[in-house]
VOTIKE-6286 format. One record per residue (C-alpha): x, y, z; residue number from 1; residue in three letters. Coordinates in Angstrom, 3 decimals, m for minus. Example, Ala and Ser with C-alpha at 12.3 -4.5 7.8 and 13.67 -1.06 7.14 Angstrom:
% residues 2
[[12.300, m4.500, 7.800], 1, ALA]
[[13.670, m1.060, 7.140], 2, SER]
//
This chain:
% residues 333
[[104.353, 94.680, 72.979], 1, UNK]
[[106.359, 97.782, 73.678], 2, UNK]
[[103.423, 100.126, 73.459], 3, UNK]
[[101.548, 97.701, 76.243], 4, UNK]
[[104.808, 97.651, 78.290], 5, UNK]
[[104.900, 101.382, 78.329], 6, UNK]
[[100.715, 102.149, 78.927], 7, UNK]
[[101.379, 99.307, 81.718], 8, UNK]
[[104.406, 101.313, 83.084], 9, UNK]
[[103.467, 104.817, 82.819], 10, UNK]
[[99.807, 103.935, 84.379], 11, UNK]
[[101.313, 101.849, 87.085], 12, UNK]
[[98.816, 99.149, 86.460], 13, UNK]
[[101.334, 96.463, 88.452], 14, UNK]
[[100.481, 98.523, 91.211], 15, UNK]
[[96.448, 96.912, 91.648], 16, UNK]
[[98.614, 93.846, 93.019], 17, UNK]
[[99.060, 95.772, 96.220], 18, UNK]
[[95.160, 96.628, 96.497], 19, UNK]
[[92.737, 94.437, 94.474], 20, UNK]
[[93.503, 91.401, 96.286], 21, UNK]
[[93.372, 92.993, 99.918], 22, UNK]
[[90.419, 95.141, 99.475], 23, UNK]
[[88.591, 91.695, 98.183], 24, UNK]
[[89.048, 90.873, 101.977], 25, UNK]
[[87.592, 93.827, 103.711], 26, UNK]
[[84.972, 94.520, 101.361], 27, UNK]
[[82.893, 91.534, 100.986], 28, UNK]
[[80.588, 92.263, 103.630], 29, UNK]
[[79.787, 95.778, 102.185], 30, UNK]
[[77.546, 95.258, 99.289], 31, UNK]
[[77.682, 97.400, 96.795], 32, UNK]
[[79.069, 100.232, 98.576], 33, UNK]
[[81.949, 97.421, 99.264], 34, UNK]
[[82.651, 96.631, 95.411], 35, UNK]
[[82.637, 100.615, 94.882], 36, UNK]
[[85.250, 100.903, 97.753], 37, UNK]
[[87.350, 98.494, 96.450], 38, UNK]
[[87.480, 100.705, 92.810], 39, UNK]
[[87.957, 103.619, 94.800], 40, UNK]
[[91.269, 102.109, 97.060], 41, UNK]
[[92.855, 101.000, 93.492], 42, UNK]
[[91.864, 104.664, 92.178], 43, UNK]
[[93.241, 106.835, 94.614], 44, UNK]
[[96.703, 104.245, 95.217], 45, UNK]
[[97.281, 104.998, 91.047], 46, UNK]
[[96.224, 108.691, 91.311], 47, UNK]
[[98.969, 109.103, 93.620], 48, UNK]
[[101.459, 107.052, 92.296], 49, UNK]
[[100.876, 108.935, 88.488], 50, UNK]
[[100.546, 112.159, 89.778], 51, UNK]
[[104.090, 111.643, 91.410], 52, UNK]
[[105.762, 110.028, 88.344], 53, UNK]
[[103.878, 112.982, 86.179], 54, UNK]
[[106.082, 115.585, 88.683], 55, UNK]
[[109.035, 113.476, 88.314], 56, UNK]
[[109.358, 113.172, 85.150], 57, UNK]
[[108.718, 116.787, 84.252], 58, UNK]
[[111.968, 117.722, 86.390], 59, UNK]
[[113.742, 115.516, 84.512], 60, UNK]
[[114.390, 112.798, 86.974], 61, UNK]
[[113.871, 108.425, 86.797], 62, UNK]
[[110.768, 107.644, 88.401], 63, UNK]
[[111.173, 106.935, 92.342], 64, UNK]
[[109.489, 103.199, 94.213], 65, UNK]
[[108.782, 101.624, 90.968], 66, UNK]
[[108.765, 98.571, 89.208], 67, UNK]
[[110.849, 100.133, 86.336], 68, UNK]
[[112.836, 102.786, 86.691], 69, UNK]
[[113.698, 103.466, 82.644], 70, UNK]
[[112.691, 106.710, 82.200], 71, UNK]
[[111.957, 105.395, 78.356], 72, UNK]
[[109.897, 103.480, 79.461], 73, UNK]
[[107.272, 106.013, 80.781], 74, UNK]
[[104.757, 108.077, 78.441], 75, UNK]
[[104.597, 111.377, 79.794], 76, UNK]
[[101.741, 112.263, 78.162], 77, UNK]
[[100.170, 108.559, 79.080], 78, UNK]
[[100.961, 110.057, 82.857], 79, UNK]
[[99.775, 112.984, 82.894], 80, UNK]
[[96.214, 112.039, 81.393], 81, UNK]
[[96.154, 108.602, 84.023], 82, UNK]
[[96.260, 111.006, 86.947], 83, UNK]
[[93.402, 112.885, 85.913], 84, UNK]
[[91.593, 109.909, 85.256], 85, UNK]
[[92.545, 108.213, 88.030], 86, UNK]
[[91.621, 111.374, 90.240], 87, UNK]
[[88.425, 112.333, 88.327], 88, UNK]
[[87.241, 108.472, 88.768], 89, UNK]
[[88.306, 108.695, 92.630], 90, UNK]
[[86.324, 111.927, 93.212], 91, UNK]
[[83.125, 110.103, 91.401], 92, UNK]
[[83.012, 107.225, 93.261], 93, UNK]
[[84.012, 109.327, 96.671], 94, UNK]
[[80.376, 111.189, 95.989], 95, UNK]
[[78.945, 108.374, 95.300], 96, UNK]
[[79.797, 106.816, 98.784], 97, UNK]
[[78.860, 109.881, 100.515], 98, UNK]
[[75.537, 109.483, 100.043], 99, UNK]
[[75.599, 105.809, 100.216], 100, UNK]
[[78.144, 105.112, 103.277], 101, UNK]
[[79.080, 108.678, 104.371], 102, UNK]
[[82.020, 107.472, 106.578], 103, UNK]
[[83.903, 105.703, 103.736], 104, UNK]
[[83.357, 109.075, 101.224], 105, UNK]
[[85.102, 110.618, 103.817], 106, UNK]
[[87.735, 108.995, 104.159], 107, UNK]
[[88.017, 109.448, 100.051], 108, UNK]
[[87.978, 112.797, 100.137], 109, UNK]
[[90.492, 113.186, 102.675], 110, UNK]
[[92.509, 110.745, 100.623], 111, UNK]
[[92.329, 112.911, 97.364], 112, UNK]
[[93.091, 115.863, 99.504], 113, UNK]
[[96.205, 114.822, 100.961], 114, UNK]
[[97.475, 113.209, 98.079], 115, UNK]
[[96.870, 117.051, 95.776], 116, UNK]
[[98.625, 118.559, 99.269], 117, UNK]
[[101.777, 116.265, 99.934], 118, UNK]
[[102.551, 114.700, 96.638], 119, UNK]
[[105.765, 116.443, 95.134], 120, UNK]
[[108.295, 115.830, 93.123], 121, UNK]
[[111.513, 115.158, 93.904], 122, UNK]
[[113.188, 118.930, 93.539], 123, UNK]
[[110.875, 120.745, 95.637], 124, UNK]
[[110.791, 122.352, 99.129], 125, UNK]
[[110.681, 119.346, 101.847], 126, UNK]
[[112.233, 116.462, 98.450], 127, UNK]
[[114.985, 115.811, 101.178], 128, UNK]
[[112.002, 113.988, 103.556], 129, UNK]
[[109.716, 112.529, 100.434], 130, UNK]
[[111.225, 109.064, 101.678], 131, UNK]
[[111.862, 108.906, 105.231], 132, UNK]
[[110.245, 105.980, 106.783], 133, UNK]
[[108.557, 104.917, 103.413], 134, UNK]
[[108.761, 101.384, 104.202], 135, UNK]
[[106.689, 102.116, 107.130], 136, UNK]
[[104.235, 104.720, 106.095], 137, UNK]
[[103.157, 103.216, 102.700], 138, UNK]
[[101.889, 99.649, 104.225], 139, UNK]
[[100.484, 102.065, 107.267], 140, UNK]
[[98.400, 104.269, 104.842], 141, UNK]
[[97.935, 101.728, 102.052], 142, UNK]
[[96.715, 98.077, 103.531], 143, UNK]
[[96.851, 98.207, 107.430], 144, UNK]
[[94.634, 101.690, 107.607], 145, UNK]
[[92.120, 100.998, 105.583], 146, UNK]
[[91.360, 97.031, 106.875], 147, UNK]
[[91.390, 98.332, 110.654], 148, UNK]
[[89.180, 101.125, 109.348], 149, UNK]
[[86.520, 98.889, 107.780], 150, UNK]
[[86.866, 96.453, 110.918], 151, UNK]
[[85.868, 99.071, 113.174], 152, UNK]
[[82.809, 100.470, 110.815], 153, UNK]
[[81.684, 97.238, 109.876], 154, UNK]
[[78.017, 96.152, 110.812], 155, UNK]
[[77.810, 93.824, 113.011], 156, UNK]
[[74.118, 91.608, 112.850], 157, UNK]
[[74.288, 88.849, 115.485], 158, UNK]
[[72.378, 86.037, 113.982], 159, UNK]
[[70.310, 84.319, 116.887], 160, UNK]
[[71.914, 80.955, 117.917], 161, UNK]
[[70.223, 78.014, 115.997], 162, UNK]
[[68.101, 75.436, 118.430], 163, UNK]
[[71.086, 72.129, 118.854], 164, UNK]
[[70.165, 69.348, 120.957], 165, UNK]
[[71.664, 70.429, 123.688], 166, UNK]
[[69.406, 73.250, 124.259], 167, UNK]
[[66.115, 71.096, 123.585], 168, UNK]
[[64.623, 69.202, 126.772], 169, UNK]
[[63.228, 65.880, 124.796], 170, UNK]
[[60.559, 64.220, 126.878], 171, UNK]
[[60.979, 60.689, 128.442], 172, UNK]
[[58.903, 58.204, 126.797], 173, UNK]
[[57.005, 57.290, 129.306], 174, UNK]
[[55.064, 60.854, 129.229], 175, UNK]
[[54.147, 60.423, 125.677], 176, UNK]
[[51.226, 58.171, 126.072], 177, UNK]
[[49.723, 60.270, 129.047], 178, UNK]
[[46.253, 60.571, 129.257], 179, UNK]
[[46.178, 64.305, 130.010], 180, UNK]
[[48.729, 67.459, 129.295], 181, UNK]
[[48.088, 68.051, 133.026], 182, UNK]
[[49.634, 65.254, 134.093], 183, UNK]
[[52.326, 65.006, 131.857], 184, UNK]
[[53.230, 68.495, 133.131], 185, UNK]
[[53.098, 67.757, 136.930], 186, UNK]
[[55.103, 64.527, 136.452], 187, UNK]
[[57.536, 66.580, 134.662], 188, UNK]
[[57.862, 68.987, 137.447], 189, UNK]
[[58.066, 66.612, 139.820], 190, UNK]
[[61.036, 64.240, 137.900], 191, UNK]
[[62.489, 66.858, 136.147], 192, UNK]
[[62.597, 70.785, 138.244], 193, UNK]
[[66.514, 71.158, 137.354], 194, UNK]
[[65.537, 71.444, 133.078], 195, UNK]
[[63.087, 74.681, 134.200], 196, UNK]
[[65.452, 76.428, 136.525], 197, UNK]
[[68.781, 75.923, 134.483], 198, UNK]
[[69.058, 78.427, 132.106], 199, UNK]
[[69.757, 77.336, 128.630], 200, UNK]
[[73.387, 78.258, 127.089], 201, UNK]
[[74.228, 77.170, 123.395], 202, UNK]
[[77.117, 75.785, 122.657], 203, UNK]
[[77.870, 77.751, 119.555], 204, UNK]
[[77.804, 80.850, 121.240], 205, UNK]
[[80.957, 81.567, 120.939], 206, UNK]
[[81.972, 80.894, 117.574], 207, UNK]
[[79.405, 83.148, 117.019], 208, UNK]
[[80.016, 85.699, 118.478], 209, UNK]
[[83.093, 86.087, 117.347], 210, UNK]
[[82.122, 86.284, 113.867], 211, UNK]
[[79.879, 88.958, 114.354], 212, UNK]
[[83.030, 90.903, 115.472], 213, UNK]
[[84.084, 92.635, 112.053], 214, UNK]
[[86.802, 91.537, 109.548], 215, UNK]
[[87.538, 87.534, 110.409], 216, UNK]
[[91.231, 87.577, 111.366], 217, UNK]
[[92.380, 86.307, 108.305], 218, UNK]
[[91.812, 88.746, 106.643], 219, UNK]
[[93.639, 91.553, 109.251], 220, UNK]
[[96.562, 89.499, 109.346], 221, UNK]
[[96.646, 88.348, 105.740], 222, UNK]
[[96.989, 92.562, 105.259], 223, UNK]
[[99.712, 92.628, 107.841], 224, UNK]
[[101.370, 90.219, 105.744], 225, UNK]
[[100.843, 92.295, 102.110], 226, UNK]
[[102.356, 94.902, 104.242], 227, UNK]
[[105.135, 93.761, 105.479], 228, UNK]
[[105.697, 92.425, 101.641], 229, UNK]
[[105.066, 95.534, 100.498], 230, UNK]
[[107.340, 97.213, 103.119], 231, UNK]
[[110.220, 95.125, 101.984], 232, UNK]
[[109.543, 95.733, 98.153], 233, UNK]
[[109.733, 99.557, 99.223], 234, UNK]
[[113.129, 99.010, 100.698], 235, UNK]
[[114.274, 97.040, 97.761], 236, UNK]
[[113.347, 100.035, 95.808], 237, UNK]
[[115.134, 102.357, 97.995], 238, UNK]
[[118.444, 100.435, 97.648], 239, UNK]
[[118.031, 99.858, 93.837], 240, UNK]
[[117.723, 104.210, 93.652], 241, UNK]
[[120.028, 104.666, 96.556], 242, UNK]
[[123.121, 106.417, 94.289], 243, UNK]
[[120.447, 108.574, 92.525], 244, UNK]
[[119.078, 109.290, 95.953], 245, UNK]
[[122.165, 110.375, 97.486], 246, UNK]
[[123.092, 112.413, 94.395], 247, UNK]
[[120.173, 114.707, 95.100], 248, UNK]
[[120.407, 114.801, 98.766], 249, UNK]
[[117.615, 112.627, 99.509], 250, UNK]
[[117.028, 110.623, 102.557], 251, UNK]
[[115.359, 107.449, 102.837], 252, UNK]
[[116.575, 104.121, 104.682], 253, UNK]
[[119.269, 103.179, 102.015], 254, UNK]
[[120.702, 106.338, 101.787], 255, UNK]
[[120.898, 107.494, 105.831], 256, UNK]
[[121.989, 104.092, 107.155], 257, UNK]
[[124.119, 102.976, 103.819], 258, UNK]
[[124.084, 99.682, 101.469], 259, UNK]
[[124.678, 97.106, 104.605], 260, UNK]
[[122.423, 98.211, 107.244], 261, UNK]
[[119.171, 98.373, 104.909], 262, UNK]
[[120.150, 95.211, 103.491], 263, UNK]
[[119.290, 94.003, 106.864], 264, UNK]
[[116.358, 95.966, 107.471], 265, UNK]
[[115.490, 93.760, 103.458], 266, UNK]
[[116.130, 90.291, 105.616], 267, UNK]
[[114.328, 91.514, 109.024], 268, UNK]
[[110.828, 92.413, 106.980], 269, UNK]
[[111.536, 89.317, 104.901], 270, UNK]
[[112.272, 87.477, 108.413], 271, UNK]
[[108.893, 88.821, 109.331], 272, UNK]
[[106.961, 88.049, 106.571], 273, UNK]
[[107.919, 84.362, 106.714], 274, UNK]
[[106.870, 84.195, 110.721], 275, UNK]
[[103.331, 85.273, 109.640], 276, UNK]
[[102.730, 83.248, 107.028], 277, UNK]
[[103.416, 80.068, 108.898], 278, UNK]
[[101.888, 81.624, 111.768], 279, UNK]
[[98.732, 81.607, 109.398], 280, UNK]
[[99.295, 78.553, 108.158], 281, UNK]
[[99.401, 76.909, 111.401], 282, UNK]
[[95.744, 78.546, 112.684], 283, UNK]
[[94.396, 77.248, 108.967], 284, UNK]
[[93.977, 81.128, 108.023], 285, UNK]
[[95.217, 80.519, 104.405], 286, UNK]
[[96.429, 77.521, 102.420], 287, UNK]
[[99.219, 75.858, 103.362], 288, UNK]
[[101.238, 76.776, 100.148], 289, UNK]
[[101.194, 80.704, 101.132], 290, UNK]
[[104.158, 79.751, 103.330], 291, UNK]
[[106.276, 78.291, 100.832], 292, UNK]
[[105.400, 80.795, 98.222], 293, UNK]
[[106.511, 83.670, 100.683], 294, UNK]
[[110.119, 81.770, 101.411], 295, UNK]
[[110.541, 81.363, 97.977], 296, UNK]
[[109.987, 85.092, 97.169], 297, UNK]
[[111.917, 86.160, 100.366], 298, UNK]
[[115.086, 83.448, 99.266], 299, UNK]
[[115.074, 84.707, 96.015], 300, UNK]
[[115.215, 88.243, 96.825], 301, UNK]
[[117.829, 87.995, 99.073], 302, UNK]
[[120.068, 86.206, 96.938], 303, UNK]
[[119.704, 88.839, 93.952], 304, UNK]
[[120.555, 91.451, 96.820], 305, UNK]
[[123.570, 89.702, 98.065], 306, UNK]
[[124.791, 89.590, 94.499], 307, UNK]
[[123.629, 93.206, 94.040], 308, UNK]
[[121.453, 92.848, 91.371], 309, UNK]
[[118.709, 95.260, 92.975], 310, UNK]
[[116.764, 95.563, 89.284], 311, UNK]
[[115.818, 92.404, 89.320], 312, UNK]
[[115.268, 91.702, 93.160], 313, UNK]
[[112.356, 94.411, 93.117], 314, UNK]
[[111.154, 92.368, 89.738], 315, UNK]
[[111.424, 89.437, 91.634], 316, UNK]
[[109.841, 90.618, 94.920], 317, UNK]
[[106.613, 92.091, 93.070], 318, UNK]
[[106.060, 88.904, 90.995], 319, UNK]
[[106.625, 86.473, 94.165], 320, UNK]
[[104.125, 88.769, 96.099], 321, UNK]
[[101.221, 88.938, 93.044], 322, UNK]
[[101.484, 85.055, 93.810], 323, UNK]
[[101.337, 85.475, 97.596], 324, UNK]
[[98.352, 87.632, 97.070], 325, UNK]
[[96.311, 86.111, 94.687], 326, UNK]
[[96.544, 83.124, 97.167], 327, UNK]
[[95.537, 85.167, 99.951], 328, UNK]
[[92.767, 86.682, 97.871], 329, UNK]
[[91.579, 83.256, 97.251], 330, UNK]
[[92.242, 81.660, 100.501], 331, UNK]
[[92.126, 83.420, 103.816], 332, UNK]
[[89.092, 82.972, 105.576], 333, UNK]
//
């Protein structure tokens, strides 16, 4: 079990929570090249996340915005061979899309490019910075990117409005038992001139037309919401490391503002998080029990953080969000 709990650990495999369920949401649409997307997003999110454990660990430091931050816990040698797995799988399927959907390899290369660029440790030139606005940038980069991204790429194919029986003209009975089609056609012109000038309008135009506008808005603001989860999971994180922060001279939210203000930052992206999901709830975006399941995890939280138990609120945040997104995953529409 302890082997397991270290591969799990030193691979960040808890991580796929924050992709696997979103990227199930953008990438239906896609075909194939949408399943191989969806490999790639969970690919490059742990090639970045090993490769900056990997440089943690070899200066000697506890791992930074993680679920556990025991440094015995972590393999090093498990870490340093997932980040060139998880890098030599994310260059793969980045060629792969380049010749199948050219804008989406690009945007994996880029990806795999910045992440070998900015990803440091923790000692380096520009450490001070690493964290500065992290509970903004990683939602930005990780969920809300990508799904506005895909929504402005995706295909759209109109699908030509079915015939509904308000856009048929049905005959009176009286003209069926005509003797001739010419003068069933004059009487009709005579009793009826309004059907042939009026032009003919579905009345399921609009519904679709909007769905032949991208990503259904479920699935953008279900995102929004993993986000904003994920925003306030980063901040718990923060606070948890906040001493070891400081101790090294790094800033971040916790350690610029101190203990009280980020605590409230923790309730306003909580506060937030809530609003959405009965927001979504309300226009029958997701199931009903996405709301309650997102107080719960907020309630929770904030109680552990109020009694300053900031291990086990970041435990408690990441397992009350898996729920949250599994139910999105399985819901949103």
């Amino acid at each position: 079990m302890r082997m397991l709990t270290q591969i799990g650990a030193s691979l960040r495999l808890y991580m796929l929570l924050f992709s696997i369920p979103y990227a199930l949401l953008w990438t239906g649409d896609l075909g194939v090249a949408g399943w191989i997307f969806l490999v790639l997003h969970s690919a490059l999110l742990l090639f970045h996340t090993t490769r900056f454990d990997a440089l943690v660990l070899r200066e000697g430091e506890d791992p930074r915005l993680s679920l556990l931050r025991d440094r015995g816990v972590f393999r090093p040698e498990i870490v340093d061979r997932g980040q060139w797995l998880f890098g030599v799988l994310a260059l793969l399927l980045t060629l792969i899309l380049l010749v199948m959907r050219w804008p989406l390899g690009v945007v994996g290369l880029l990806a795999i490019i910045v992440t070998l660029i900015l990803t440091k440790g923790v000692r380096t030139f520009g450490a001070p910075r690493r964290f500065i606005a992290a509970e903004f940038i990683w939602p930005l980069v990780l969920l809300i990117v990508p799904a506005l991204f895909l929504d402005a790429r995706m295909e759209h194919h109109p699908v030509p409005p079915p015939e509904s029986a308000e856009s048929v003209a049905v005959l009176p009975a009286s003209f069926q038992n005509e003797a001739t089609s010419a003068d069933a056609a004059g009487a009709i012109e005579e009793q009826t001139p309004e059907i042939a000038e009026q032009p003919i309008e579905p009345a399921d135009a609009p519904a679709l037309d909007a769905a032949a506008r991208g990503l259904p808005p479920a699935a953008i603001w279900a995102t929004v919401l993993g986000g904003v989860l994920l925003g306030a999971w980063i901040l718990l994180c923060l606070l948890r490391d906040r001493a070891a922060d400081a101790a090294l001279g790094l800033r971040s939210s916790a350690t610029t503002f101190g203990r009280c203000a980020c605590v409230s930052f923790i309730h306003t992206w909580f506060a937030a998080s809530i609003i959405i999901a009965a927001w979504g709830v309300h226009l029958a975006w997701w199931h009903w029990s996405v709301a309650p399941a997102v107080a719960l995890t907020a309630l929770v939280a904030s109680i552990l953080v109020e009694r300053r138990a900031e291990e086990y609120a970041v435990g408690a945040a990441w397992l009350g969000h898996g729920v949250i997104a599994v139910l999105l995953a399985a819901t949103a529409m």
